[in-house]
C-alpha positions, -999 to +999 in steps of 0.1 A: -360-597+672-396-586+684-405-557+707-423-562+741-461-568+735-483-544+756-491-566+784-522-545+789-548-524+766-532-499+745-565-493+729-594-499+756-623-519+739-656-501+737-675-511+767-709-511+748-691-530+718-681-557+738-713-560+761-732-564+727-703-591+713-706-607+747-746-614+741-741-623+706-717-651+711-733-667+743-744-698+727-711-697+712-684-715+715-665-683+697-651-656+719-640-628+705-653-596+723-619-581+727-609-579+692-645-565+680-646-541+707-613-530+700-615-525+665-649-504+669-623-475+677-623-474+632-653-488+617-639-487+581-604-509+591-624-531+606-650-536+581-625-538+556-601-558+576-631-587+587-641-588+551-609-595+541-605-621+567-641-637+568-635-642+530-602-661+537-622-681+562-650-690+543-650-685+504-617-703+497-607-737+485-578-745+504-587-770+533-594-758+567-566-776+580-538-762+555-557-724+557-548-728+600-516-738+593-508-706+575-523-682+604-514-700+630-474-700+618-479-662+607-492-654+644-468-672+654-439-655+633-458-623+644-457-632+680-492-626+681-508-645+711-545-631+705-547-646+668-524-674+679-557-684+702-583-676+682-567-699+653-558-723+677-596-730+685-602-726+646-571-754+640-590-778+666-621-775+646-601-784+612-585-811+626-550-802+639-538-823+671-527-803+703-491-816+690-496-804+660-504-772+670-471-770+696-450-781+669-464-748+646-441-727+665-406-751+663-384-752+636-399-772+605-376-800+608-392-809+638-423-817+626-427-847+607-453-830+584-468-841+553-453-822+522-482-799+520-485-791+551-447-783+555-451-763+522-476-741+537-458-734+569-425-724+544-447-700+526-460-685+559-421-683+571-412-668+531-436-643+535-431-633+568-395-628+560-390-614+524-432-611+515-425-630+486-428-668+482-388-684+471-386-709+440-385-738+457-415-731+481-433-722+454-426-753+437-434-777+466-471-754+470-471-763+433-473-796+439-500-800+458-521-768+455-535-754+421-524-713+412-553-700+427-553-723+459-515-705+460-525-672+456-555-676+488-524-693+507-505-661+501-539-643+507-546-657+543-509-653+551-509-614+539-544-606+556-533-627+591-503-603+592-525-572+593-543-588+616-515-597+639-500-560+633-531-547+649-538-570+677-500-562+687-499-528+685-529-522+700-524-544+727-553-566+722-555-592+755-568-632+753-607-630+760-616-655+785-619-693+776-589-688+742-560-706+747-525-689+745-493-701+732-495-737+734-472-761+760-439-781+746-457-807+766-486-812+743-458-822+714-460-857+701-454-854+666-471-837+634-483-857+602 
């Protein structure tokens, strides 16, 4: 069971922080004003918080598209719209088909995933339920992902759940141009 998300600010985003987000990402396809000027309110979580993520996002060694498979399905499990979006546009760019994408929030049997990327969304689910990955879904990441590959899985799945935990209970909204939670009619069928 999940409470209600705010359905508007809880914490207003800095006018000036968002003005200066807005300019910076102009040329960009990125849009992310709300979230940076919301999380101005405390400069050290969010330093410490966008280190953590930005190193998840860049630094690591598993592939894009298994790394947005994990966020995605924790935002999802966090009922998180706002990172659902963001990662949404970040799964596009890694590869992952509308469908794909749709079929992130159904049960895994509906999928017709590949065994790593089914073993990725069961650690996502694991963690999200017991923060601790079971036997057997450690065994299937095993088989396709090296220990330290593992622990960044864990990593990005940990750090997303902060991330949603915030965005929630601060009521962060969609900034203009991200998607929300994606259509049943964009399902076809995952890989």
């Amino acid at each position: 069971m999940h409470l209600r998300r705010p359905a508007t600010p809880r914490v207003e985003p800095i006018p000036e922080v968002a003005a200066k987000a807005r300019a910076r990402m102009a040329e960009s396809p990125a849009n992310a004003v709300n979230v940076l000027a919301t999380m101005a309110h405390n400069k050290v979580i969010s330093r410490a918080v966008g280190r953590f993520a930005a190193t998840v996002l860049t630094e690591g060694a598993v592939p894009a598209r298994q790394r947005e498979l994990v966020i995605l399905r924790m935002g999802w499990n966090c009922q998180a719209v706002y990172e659902f979006g963001q990662h949404t546009l970040f799964g596009r760019d890694a590869g992952l088909e509308e469908a794909e994408i749709y079929l992130v929030t159904r049960p895994l049997g509906e999928g017709g995933w590949s065994d790593a990327d089914r073993a990725v969304l069961q650690a996502a689910d694991d963690l999200y339920t017991d923060d601790c990955l079971s036997d057997a879904t450690w065994r299937d990441l095993g088989a396709h992902f090296s220990v330290p590959e593992v622990m960044e899985i864990i990593a990005a799945a940990g750090c997303y759940r902060v991330v949603s935990s915030l965005l929630n209970s601060c009521g962060v909204q969609l900034d203009e141009g991200v998607p929300g939670w994606p259509a049943p009619a964009s399902a076809g069928g995952g890989r």
